[in-house]
N, C-alpha and C positions, 0 to 999 in steps of 0.2 A: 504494500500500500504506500510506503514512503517513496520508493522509486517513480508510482503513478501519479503519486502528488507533485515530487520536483519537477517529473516531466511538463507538467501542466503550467507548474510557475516561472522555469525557464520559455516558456514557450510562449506566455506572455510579455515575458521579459524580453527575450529577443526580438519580439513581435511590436516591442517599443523601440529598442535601439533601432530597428529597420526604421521602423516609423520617421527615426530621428533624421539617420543617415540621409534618407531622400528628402526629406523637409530640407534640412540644414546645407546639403547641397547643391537647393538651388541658390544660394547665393556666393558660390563658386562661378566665376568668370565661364560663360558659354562656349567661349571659340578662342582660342587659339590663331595666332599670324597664318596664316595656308592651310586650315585645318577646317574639315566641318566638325570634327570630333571634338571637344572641349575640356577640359579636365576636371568638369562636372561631373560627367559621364562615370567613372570607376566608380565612386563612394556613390550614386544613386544606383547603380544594377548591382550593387553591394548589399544596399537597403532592399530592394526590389526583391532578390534572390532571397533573403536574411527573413521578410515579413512570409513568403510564400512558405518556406523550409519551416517556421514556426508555426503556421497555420496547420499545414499537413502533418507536426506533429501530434499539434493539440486534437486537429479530426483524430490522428490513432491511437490518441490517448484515450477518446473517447468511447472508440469501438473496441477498446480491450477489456475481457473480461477480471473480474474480479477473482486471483488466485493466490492462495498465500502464501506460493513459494517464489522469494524476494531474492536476487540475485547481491550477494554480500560483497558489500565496497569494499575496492582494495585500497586503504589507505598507502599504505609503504610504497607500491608503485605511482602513487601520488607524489608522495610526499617526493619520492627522488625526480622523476619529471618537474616538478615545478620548483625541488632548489636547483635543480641542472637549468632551467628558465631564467632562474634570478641572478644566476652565476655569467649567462650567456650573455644579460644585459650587461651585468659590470663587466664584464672579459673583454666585451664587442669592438671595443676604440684600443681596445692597450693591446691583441693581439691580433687584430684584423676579423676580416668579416667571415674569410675561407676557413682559420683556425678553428675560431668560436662556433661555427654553424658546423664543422664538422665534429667538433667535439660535445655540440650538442644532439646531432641527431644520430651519432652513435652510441651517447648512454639514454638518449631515447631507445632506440632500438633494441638494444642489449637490457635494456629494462623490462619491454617486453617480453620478448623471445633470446634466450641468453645463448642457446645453445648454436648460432650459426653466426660464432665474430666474425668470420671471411668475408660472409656476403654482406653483414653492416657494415663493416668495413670500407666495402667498393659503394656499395649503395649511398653510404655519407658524404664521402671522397666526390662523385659521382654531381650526387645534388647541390652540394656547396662550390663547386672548381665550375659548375654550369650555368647554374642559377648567379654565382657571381661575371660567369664570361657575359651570357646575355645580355645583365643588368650596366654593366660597364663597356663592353666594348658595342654591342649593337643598338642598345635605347641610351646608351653613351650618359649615362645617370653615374653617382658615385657612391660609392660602399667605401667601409672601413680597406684598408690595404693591408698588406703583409704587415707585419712590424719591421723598422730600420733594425731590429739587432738581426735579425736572421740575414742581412747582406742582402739582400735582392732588392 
């Protein structure tokens, strides 16, 4: 029953923050120099996508029946996920954005499923060394960089 009640109040909840996200971004600049696209545009199909996902949860909250076996929180893999979040934050400027993101979503991964380091391994490496090439060299945007002690 506590799981069908949270579901129900985040799903509200979310269902506000969307609410906000598309209110609050129309008063983000429309257009862009050469652009029809505007940088409005992200944060409201954010909001748009954000109210729809909490709707359709709260409809399957409702169409679920009442049963009393409650699937038991795992706090401990909370708890390391979210100080590996807080550590990512402070880490992020002092040793780059590839370090940090690969060192977080490898004890992400190894949080979850411990028993396959090799493939978190490549898979962290992977998302962090691509998701930063993308963001820097093609949308030519800027991320934390290496650290100057490692020489490069």
């Amino acid at each position: 029953m506590a799981n069908k009640m949270f579901d129900r109040y985040a799903s509200i909840a979310f269902l506000a923050i969307g609410a906000f996200f598309v209110v609050d971004s129309r008063n983000i600049s429309q257009s862009a120099y050469g652009s029809s696209v505007g940088s409005n545009i992200f944060p409201m199909g954010l909001g748009i996508i954000l109210i729809l996902l909490s709707i359709r949860l709260f409809y399957e909250n409702l169409r679920v029946k009442n049963d009393k076996s409650e699937a038991k929180l795992d706090y401990k893999r909370f708890g390391i996920i979210f100080a590996a979040m807080v550590l990512y934050v402070f880490l992020l400027e002092k040793i780059g954005y590839v370090i940090a993101t690969f060192l977080f979503l490898l004890i992400g991964f190894q949080t979850l499923e411990r028993k396959k380091l090799l493939f978190s391994i490549i898979i962290s490496a992977a998302i962090s060394v691509g998701v930063y090439y993308v963001y820097v060299t093609v949308l030519q945007g800027t991320l934390p960089a290496l650290p100057e002690w490692l020489g490069f």
